[in-house]
mmCIF file of the N, C-alpha and C atoms, coordinates in Angstrom:
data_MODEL
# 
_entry.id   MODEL 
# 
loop_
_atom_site.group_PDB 
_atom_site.id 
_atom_site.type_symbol 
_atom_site.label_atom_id 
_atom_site.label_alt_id 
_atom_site.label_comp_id 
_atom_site.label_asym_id 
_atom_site.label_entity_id 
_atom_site.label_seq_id 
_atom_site.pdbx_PDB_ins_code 
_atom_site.Cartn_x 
_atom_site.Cartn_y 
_atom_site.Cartn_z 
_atom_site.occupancy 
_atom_site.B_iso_or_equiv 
_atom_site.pdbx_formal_charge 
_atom_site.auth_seq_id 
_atom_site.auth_comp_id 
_atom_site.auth_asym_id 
_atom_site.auth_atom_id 
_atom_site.pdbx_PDB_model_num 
ATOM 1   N N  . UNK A 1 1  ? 0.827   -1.168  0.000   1.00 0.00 ? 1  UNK A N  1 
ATOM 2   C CA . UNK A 1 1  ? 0.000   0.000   0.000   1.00 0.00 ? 1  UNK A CA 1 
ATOM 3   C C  . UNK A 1 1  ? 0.881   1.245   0.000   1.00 0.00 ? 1  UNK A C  1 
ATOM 4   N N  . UNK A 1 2  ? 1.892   1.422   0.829   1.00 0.00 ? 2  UNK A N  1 
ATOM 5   C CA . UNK A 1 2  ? 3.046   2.341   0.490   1.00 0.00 ? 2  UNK A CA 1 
ATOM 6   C C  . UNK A 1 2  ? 3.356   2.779   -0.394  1.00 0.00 ? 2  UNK A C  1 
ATOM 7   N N  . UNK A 1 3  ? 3.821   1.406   -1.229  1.00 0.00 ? 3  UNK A N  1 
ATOM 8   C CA . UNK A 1 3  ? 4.368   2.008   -2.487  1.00 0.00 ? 3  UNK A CA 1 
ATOM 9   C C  . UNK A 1 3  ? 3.424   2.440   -3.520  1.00 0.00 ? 3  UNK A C  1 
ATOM 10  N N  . UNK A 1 4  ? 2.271   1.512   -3.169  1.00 0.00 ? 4  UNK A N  1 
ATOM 11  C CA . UNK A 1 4  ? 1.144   2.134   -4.384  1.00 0.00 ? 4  UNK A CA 1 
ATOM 12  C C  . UNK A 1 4  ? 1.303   3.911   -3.972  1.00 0.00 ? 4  UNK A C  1 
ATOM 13  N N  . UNK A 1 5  ? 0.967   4.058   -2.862  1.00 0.00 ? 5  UNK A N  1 
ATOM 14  C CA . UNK A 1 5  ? 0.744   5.530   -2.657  1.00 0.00 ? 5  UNK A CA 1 
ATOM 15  C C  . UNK A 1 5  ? 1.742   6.235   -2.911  1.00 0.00 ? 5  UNK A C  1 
ATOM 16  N N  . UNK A 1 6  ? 3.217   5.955   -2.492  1.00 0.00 ? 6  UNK A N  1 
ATOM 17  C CA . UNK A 1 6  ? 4.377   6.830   -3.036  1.00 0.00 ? 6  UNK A CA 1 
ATOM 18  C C  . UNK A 1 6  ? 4.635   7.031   -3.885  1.00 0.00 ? 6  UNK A C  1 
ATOM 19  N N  . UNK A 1 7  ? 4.243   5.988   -4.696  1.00 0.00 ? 7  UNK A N  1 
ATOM 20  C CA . UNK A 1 7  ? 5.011   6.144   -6.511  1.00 0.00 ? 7  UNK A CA 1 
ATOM 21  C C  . UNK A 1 7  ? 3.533   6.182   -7.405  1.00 0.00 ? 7  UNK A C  1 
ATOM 22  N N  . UNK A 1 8  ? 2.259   6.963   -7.162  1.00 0.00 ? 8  UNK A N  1 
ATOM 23  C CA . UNK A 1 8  ? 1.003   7.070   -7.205  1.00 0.00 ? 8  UNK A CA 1 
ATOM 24  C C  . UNK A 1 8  ? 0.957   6.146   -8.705  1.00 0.00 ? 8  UNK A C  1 
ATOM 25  N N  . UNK A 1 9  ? 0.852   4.997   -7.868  1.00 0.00 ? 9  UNK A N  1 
ATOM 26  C CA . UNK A 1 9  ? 0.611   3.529   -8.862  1.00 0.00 ? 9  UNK A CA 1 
ATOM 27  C C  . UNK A 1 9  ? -0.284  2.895   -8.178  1.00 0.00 ? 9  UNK A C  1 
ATOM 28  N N  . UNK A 1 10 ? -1.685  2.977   -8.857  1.00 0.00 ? 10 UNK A N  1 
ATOM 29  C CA . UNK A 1 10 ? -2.761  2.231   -8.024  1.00 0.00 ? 10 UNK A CA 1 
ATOM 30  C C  . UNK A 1 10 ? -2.720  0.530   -8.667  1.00 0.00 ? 10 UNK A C  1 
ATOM 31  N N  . UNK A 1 11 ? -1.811  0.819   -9.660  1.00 0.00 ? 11 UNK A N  1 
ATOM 32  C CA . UNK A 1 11 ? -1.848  -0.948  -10.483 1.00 0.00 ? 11 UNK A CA 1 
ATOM 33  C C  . UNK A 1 11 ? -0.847  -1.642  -9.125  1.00 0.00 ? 11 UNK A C  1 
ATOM 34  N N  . UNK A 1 12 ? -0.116  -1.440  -8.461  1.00 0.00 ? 12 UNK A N  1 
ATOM 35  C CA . UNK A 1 12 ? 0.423   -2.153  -7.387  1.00 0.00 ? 12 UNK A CA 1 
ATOM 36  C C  . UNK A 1 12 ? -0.051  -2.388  -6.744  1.00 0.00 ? 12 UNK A C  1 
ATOM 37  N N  . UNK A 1 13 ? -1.292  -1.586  -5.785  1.00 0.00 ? 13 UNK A N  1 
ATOM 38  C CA . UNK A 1 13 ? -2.601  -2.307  -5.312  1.00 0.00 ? 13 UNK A CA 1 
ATOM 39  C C  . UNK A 1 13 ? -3.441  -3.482  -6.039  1.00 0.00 ? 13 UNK A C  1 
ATOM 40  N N  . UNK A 1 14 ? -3.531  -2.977  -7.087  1.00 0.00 ? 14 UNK A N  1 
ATOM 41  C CA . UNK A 1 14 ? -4.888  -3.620  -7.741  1.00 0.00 ? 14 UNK A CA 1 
ATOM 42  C C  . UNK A 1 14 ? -4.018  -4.861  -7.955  1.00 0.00 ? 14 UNK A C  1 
ATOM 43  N N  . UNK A 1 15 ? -2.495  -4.984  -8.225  1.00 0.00 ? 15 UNK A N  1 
ATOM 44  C CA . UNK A 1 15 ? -1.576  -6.254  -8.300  1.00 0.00 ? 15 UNK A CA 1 
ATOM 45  C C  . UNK A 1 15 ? -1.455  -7.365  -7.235  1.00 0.00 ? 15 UNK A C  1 
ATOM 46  N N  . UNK A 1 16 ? -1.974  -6.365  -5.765  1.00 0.00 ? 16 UNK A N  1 
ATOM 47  C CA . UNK A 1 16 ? -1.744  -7.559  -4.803  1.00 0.00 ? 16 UNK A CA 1 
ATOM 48  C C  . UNK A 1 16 ? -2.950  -8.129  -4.416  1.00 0.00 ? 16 UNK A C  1 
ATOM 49  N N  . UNK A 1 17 ? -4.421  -7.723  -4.629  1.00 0.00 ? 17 UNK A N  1 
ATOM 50  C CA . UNK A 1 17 ? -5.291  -7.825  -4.314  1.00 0.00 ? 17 UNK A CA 1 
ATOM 51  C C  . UNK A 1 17 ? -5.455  -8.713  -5.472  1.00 0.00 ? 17 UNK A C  1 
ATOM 52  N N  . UNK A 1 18 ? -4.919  -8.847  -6.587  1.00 0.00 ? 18 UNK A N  1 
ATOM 53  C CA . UNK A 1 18 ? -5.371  -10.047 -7.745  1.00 0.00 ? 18 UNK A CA 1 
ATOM 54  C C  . UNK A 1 18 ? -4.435  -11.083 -7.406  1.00 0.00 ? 18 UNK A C  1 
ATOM 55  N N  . UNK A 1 19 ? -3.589  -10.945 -6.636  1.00 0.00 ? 19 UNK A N  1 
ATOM 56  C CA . UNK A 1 19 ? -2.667  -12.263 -5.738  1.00 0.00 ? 19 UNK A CA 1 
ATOM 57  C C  . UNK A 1 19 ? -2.820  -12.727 -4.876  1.00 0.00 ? 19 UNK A C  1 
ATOM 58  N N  . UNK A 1 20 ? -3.674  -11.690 -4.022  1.00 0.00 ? 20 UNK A N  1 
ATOM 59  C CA . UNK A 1 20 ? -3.900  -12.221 -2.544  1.00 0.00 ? 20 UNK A CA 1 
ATOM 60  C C  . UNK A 1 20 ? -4.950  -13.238 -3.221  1.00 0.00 ? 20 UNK A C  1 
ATOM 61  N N  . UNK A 1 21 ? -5.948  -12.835 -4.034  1.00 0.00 ? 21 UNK A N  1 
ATOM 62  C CA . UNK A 1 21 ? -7.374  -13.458 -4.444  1.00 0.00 ? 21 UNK A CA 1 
ATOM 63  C C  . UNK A 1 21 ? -6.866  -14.552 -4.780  1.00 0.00 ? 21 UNK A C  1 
ATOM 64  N N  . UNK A 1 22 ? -6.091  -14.954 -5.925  1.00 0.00 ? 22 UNK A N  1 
ATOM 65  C CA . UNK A 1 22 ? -5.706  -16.204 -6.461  1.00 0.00 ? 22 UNK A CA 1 
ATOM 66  C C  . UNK A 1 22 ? -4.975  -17.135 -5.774  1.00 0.00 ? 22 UNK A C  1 
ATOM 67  N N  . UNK A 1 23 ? -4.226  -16.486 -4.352  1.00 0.00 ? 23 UNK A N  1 
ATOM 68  C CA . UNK A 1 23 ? -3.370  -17.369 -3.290  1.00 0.00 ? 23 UNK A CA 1 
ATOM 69  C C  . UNK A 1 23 ? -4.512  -18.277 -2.430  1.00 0.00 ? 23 UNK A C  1 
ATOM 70  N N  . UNK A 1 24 ? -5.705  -17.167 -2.373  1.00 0.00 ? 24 UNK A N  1 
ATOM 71  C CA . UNK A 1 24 ? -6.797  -17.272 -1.334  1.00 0.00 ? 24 UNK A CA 1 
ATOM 72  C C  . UNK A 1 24 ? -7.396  -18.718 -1.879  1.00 0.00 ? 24 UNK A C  1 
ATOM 73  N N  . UNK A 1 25 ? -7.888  -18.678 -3.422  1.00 0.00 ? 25 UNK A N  1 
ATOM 74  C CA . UNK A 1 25 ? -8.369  -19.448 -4.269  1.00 0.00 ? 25 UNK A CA 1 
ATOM 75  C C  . UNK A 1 25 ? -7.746  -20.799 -4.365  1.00 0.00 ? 25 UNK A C  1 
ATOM 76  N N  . UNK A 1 26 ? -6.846  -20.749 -4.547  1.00 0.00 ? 26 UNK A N  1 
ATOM 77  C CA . UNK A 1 26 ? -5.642  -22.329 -4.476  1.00 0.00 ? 26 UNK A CA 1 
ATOM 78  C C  . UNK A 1 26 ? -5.779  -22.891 -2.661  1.00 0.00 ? 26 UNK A C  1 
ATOM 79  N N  . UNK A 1 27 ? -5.378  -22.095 -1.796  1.00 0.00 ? 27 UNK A N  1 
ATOM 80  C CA . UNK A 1 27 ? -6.129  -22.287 -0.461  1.00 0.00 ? 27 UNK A CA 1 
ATOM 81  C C  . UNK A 1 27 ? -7.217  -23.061 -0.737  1.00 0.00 ? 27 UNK A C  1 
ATOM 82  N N  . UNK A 1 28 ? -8.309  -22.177 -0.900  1.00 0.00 ? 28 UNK A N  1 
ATOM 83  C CA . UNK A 1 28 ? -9.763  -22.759 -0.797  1.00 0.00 ? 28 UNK A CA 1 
ATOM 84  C C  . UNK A 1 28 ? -9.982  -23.526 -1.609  1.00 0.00 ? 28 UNK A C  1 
ATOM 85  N N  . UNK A 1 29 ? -9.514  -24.162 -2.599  1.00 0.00 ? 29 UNK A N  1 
ATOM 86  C CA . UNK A 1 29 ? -9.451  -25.503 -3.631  1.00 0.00 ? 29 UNK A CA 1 
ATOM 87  C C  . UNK A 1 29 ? -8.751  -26.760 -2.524  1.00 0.00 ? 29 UNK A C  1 
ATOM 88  N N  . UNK A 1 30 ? -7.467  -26.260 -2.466  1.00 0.00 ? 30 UNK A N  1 
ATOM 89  C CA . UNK A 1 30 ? -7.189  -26.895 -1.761  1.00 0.00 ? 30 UNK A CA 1 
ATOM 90  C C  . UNK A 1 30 ? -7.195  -27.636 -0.533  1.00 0.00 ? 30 UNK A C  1 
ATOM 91  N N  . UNK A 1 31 ? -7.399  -26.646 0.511   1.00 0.00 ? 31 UNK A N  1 
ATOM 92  C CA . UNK A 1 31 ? -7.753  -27.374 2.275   1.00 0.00 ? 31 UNK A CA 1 
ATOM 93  C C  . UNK A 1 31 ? -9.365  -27.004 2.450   1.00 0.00 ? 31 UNK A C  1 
ATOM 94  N N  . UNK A 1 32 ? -10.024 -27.995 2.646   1.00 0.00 ? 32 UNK A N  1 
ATOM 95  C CA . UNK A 1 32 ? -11.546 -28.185 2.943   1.00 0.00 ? 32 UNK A CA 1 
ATOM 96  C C  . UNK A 1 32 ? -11.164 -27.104 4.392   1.00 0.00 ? 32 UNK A C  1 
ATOM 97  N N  . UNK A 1 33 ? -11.960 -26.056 4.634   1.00 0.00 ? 33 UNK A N  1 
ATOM 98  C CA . UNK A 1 33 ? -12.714 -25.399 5.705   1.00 0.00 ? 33 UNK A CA 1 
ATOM 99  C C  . UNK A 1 33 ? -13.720 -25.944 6.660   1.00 0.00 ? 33 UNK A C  1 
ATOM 100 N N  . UNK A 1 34 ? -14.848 -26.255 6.256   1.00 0.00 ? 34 UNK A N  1 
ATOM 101 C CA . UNK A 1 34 ? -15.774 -26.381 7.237   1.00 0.00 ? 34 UNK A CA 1 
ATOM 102 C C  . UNK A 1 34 ? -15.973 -27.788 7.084   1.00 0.00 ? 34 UNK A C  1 
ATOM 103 N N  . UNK A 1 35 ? -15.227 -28.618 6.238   1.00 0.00 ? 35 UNK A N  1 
ATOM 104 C CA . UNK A 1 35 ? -15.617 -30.052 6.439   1.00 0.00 ? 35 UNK A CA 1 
ATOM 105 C C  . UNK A 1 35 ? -14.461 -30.566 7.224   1.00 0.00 ? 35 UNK A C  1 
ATOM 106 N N  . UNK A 1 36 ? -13.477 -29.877 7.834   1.00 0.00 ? 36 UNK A N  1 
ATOM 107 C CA . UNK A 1 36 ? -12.076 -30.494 8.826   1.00 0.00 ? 36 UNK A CA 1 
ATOM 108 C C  . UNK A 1 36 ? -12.889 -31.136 10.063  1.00 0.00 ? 36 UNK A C  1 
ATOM 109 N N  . UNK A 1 37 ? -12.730 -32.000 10.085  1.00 0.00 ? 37 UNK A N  1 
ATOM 110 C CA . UNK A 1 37 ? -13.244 -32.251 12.006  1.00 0.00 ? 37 UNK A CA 1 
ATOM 111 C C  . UNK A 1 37 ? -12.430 -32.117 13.027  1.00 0.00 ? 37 UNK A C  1 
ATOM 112 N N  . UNK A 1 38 ? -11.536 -31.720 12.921  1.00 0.00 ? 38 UNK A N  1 
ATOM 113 C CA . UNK A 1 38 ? -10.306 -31.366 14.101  1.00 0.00 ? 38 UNK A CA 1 
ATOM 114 C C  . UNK A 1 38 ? -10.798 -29.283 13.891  1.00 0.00 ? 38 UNK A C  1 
ATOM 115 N N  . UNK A 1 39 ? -11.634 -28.927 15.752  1.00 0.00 ? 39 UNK A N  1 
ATOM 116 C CA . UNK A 1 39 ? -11.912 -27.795 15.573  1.00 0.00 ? 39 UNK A CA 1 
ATOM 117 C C  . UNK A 1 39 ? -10.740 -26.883 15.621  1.00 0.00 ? 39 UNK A C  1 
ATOM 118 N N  . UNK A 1 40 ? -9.154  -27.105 16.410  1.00 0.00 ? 40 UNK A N  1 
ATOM 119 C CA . UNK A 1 40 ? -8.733  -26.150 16.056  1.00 0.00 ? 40 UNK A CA 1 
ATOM 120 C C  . UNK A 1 40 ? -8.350  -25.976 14.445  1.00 0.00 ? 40 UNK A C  1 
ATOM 121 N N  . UNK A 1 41 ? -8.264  -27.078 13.422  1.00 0.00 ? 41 UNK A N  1 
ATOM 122 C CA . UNK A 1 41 ? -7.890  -26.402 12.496  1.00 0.00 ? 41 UNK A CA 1 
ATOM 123 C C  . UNK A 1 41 ? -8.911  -25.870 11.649  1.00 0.00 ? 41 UNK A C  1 
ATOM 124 N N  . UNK A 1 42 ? -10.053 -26.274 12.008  1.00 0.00 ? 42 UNK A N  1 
ATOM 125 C CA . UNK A 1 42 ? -11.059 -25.600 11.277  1.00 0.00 ? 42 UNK A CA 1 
ATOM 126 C C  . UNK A 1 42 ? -10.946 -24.295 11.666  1.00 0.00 ? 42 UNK A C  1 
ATOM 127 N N  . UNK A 1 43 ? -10.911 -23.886 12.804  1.00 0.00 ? 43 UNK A N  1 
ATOM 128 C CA . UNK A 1 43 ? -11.483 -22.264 13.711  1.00 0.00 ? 43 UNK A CA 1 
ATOM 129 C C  . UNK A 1 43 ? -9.973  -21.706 12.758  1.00 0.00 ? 43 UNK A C  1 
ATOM 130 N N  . UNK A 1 44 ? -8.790  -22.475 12.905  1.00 0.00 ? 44 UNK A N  1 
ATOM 131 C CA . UNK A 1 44 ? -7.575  -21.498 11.867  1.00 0.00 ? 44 UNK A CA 1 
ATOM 132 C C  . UNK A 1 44 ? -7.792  -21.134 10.451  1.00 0.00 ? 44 UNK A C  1 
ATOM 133 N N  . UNK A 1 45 ? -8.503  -22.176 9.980   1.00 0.00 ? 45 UNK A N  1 
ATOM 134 C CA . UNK A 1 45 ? -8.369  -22.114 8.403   1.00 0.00 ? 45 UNK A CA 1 
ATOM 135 C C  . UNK A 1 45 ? -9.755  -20.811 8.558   1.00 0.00 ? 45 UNK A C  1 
ATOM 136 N N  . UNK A 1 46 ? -10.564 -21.097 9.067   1.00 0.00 ? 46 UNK A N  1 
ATOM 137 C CA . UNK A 1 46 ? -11.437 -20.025 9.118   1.00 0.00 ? 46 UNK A CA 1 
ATOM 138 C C  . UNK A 1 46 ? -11.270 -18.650 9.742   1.00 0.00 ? 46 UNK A C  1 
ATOM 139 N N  . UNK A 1 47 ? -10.420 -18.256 10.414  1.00 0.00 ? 47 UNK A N  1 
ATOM 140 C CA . UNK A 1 47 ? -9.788  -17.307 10.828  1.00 0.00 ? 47 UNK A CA 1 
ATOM 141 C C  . UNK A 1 47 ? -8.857  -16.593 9.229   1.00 0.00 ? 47 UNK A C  1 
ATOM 142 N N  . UNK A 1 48 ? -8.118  -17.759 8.548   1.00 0.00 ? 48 UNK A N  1 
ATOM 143 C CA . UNK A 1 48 ? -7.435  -17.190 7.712   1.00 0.00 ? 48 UNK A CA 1 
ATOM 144 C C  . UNK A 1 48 ? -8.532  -16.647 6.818   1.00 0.00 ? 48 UNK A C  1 
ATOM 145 N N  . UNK A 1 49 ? -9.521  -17.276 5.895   1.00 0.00 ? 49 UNK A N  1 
ATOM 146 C CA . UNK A 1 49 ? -10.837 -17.030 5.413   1.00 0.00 ? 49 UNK A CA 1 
ATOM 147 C C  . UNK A 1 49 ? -11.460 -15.927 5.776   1.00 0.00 ? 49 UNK A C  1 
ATOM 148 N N  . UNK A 1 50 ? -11.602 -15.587 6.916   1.00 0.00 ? 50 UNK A N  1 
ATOM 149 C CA . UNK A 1 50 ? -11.717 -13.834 7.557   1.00 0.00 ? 50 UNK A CA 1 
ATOM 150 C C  . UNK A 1 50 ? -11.109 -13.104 7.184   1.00 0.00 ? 50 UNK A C  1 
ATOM 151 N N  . UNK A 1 51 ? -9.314  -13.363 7.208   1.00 0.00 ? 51 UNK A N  1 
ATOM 152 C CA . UNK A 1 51 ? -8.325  -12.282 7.212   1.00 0.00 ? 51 UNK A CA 1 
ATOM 153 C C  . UNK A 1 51 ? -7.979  -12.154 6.036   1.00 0.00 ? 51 UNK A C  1 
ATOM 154 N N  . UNK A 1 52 ? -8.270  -13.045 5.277   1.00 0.00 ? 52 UNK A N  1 
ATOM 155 C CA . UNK A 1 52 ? -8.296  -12.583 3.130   1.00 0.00 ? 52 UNK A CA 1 
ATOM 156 C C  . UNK A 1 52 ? -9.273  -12.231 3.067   1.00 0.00 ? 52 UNK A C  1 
ATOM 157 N N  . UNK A 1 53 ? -10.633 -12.145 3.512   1.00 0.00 ? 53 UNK A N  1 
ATOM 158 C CA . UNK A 1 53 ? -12.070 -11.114 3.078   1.00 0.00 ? 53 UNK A CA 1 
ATOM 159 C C  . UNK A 1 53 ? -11.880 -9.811  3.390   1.00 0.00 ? 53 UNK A C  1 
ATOM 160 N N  . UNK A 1 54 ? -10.933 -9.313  4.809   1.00 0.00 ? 54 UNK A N  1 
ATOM 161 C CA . UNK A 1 54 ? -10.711 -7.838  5.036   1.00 0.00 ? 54 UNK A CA 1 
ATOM 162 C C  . UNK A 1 54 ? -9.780  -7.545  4.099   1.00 0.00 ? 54 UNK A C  1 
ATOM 163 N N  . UNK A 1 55 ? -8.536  -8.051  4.089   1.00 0.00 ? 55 UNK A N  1 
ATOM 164 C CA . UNK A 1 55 ? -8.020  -7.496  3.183   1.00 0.00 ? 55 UNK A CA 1 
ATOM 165 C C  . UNK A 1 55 ? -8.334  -7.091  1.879   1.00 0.00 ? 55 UNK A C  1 
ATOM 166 N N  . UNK A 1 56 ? -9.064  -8.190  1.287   1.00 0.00 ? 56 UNK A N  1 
ATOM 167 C CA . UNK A 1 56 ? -9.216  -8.140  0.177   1.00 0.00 ? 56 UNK A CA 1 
ATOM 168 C C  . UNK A 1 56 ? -10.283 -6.795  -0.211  1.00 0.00 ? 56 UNK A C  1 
ATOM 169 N N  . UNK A 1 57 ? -10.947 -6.664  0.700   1.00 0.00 ? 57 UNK A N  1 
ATOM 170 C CA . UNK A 1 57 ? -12.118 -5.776  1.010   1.00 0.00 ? 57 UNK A CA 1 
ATOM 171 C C  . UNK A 1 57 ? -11.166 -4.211  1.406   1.00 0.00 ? 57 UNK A C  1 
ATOM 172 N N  . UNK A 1 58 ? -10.019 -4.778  2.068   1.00 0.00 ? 58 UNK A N  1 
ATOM 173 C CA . UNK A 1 58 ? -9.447  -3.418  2.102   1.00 0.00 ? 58 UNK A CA 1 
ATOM 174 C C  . UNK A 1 58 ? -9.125  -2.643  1.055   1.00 0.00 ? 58 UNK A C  1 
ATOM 175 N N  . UNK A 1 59 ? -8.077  -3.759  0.429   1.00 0.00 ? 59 UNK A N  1 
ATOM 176 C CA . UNK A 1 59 ? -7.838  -3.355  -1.098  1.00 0.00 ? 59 UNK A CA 1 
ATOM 177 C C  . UNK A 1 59 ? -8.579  -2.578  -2.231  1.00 0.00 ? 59 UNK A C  1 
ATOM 178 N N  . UNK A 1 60 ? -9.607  -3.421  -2.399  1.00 0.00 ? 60 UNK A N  1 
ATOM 179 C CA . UNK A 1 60 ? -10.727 -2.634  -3.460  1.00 0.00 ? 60 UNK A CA 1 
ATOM 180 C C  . UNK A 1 60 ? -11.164 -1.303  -2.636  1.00 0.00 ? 60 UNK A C  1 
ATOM 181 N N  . UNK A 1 61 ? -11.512 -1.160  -1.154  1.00 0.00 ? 61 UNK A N  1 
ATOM 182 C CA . UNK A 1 61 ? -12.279 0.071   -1.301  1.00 0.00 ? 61 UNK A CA 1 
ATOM 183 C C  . UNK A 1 61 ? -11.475 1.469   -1.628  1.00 0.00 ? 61 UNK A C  1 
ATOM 184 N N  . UNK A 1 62 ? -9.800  0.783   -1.027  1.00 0.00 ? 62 UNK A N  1 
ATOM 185 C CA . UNK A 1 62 ? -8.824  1.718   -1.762  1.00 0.00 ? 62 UNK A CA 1 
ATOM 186 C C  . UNK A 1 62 ? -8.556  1.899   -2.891  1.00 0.00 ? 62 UNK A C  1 
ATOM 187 N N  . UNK A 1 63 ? -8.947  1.151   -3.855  1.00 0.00 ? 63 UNK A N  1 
ATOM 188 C CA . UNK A 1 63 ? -9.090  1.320   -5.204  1.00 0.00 ? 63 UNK A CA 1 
ATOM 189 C C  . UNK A 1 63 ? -10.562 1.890   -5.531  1.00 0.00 ? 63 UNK A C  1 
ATOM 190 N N  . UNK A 1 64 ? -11.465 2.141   -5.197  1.00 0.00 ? 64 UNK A N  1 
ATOM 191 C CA . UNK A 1 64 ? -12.541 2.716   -5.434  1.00 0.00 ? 64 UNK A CA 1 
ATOM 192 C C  . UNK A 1 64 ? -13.341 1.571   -5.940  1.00 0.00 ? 64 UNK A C  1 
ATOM 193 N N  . UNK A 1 65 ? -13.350 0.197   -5.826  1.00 0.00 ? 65 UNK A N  1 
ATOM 194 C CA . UNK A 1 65 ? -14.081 -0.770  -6.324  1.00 0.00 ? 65 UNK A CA 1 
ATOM 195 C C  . UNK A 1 65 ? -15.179 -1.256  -5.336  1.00 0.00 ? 65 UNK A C  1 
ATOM 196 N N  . UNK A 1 66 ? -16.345 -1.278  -6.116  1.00 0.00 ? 66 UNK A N  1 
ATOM 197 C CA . UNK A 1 66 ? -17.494 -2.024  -5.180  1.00 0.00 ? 66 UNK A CA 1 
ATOM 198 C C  . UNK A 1 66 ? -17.179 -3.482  -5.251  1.00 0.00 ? 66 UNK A C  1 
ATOM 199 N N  . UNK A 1 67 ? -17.657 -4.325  -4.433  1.00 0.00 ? 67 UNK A N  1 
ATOM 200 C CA . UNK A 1 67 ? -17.922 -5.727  -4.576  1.00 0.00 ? 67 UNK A CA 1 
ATOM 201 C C  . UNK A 1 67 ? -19.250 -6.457  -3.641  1.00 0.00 ? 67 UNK A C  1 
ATOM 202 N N  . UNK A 1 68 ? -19.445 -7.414  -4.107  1.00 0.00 ? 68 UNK A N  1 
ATOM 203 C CA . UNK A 1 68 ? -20.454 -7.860  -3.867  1.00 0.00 ? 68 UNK A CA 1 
ATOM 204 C C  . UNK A 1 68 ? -20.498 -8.142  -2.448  1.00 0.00 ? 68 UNK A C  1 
ATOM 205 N N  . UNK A 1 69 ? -22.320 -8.020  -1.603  1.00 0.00 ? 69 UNK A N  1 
ATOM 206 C CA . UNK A 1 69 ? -21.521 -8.359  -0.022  1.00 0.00 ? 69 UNK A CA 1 
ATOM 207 C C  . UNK A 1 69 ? -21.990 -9.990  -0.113  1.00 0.00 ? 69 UNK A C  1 
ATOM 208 N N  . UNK A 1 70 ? -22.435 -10.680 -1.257  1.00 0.00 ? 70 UNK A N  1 
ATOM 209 C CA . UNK A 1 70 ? -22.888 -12.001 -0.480  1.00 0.00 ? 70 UNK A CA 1 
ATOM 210 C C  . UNK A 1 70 ? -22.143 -12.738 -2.160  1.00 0.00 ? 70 UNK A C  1 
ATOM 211 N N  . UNK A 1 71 ? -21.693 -13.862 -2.383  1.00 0.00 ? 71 UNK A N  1 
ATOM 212 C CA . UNK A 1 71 ? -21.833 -14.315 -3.697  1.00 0.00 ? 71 UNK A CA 1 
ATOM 213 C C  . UNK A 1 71 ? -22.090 -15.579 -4.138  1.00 0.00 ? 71 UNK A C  1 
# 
């Protein structure tokens, strides 16, 4: 976010937020969430699942992008 703002390059935002998304995506292909039966790793993987929706949510509103709240 720094550098987007220092070097007024909003494509460096909009670059990590299309990485975070696709890191998020291979994640969520990959490790089942709510079907784990061991609760601490469910409550982690779902904790991480939280902390890529803010971000990701951070990202766009700093880019001026709407997104959907349910999908």
């Amino acid at each position: 976010m720094e550098q987007a703002a220092n070097e007024y390059r909003p494509l460096v935002m909009a670059a990590y937020a299309y990485d975070l998304a696709n890191a998020f995506h291979s994640f969520y292909h990959a490790a089942p969430v709510l079907q784990v039966e061991e609760a601490g790793v469910r409550e982690s993987r779902l904790q991480l699942v939280a902390a890529s929706k803010q971000v990701i949510a951070n990202a766009l509103k700093l880019l001026d992008i709407q997104s959907p709240d349910v999908m």
